[in-house]
C-alpha positions as CSV (number, residue, x, y, z in Angstrom):
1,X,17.1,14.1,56.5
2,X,16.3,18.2,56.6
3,X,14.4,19.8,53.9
4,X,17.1,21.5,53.0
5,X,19.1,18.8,52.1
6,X,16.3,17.9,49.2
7,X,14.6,21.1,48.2
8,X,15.3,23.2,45.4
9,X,17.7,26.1,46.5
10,X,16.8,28.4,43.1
11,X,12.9,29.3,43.8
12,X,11.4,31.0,40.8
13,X,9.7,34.0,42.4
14,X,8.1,37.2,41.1
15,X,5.7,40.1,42.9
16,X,2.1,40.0,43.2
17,X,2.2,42.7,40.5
18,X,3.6,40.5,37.8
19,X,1.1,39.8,34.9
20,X,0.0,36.0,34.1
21,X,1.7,36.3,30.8
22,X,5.3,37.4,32.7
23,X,4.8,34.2,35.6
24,X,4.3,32.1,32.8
25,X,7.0,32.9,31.0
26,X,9.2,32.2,33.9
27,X,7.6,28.6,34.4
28,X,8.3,28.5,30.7
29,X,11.9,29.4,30.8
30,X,13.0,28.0,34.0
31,X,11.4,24.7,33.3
32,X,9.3,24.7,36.5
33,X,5.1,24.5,37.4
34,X,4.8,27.2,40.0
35,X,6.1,30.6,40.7
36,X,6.3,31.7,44.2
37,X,4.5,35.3,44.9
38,X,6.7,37.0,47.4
39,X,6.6,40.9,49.3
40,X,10.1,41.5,50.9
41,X,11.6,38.0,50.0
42,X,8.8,36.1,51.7
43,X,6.4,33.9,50.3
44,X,2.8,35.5,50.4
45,X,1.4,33.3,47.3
46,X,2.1,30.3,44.6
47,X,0.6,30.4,40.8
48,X,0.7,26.9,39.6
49,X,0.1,25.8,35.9
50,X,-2.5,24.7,36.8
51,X,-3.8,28.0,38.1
52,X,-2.9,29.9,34.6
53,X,-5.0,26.9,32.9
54,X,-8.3,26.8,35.1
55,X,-8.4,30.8,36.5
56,X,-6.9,32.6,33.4
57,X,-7.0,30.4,29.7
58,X,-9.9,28.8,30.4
59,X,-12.0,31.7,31.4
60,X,-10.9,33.7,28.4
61,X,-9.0,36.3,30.3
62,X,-5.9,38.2,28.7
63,X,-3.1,36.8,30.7
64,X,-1.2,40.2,30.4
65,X,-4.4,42.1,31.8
66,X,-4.1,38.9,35.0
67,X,-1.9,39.6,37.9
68,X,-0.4,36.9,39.5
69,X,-2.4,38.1,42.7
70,X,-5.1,38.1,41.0
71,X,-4.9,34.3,40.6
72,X,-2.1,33.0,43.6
73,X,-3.3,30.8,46.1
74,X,-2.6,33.4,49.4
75,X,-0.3,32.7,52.6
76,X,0.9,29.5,51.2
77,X,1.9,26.8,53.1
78,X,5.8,26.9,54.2
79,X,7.9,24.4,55.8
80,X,11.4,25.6,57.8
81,X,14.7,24.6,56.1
82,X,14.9,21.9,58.8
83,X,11.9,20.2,58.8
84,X,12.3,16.1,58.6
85,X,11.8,15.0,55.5
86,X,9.2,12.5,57.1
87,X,7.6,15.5,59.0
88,X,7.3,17.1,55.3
89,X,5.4,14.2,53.5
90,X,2.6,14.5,56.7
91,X,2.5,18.1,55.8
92,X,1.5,17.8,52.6
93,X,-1.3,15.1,52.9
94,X,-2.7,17.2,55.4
95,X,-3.2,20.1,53.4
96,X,-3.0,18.6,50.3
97,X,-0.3,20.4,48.4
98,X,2.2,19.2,45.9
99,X,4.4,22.1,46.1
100,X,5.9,23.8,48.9
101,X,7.8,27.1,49.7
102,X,11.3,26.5,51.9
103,X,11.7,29.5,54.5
104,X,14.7,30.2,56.4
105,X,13.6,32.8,59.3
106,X,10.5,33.3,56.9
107,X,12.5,34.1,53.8
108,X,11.8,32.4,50.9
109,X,14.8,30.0,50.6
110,X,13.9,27.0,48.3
111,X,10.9,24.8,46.8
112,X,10.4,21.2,47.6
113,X,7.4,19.6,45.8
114,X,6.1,16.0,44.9
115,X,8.3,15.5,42.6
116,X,11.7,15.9,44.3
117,X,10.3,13.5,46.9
118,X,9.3,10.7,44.1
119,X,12.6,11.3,42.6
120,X,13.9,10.3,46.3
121,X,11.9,7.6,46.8
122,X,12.9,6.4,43.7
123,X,16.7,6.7,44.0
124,X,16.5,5.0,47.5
125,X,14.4,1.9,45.8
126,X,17.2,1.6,43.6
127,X,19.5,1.1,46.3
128,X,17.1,-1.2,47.9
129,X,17.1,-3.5,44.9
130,X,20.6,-3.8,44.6
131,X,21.0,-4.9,48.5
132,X,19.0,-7.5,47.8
133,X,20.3,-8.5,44.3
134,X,24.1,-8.7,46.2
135,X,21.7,-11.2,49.2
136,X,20.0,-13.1,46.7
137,X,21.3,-16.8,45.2
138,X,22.2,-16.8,42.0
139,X,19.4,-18.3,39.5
């Protein structure tokens, strides 16, 4: 299964210029735990949650004096829209990421991140279960 079969087609995104306070209000309002940083509709960075906690709250800075550039992890780590799923998962243990841009001839075109994945494992346990609920003898 592709990538983009899985991964998030609505990307939150805003510029490197965007203040703390402005990415999280997007994570905020679109319900999501990273923004991607993108110049000319590629990725170029990711703020996390986690990154407005540790780099900006908890060192007393004024998230509307914080640029998202200021605090974005830089060149962040992309997969093609047709990456294997399988091929994905290997990706991220490798470099240790839970989130990760989708690029279609390097243009930010989707998100896939831990989560999406779990909720596919998940689904396909399901199914799992119930082919072996229909082979089992009744008790």
């Amino acid at each position: 299964m592709p990538v983009e079969e899985l991964a998030r087609t609505d990307p939150i995104a805003a510029t490197r210029q965007a203040s703390i306070t402005q990415v999280a209000a997007l994570m905020r309002d679109e319900d999501v735990g990273s923004v991607v940083i993108v110049e000319d509709d590629e990725p170029v960075g990711i703020v996390t949650d986690r990154d407005v906690t540790v780099k900006v709250t908890a060192e007393g800075n004024d998230p509307t004096d914080v640029t998202a550039e200021e605090v974005m992890t830089p060149d962040p780590v992309v997969v093609d829209s047709d990456t294997g799923v399988m091929e994905l998962t290997h990706f991220m243990a490798d470099n240790a990421v839970r989130r990760v841009p989708v690029v279609d001839d390097g243009k930010l075109d989707g998100i896939i991140t831990l989560d999406d994945l779990d909720q596919l494992l998940s689904d396909e346990r399901q199914n799992l279960a119930k082919v072996v609920e229909a082979e089992s003898p009744p008790y």
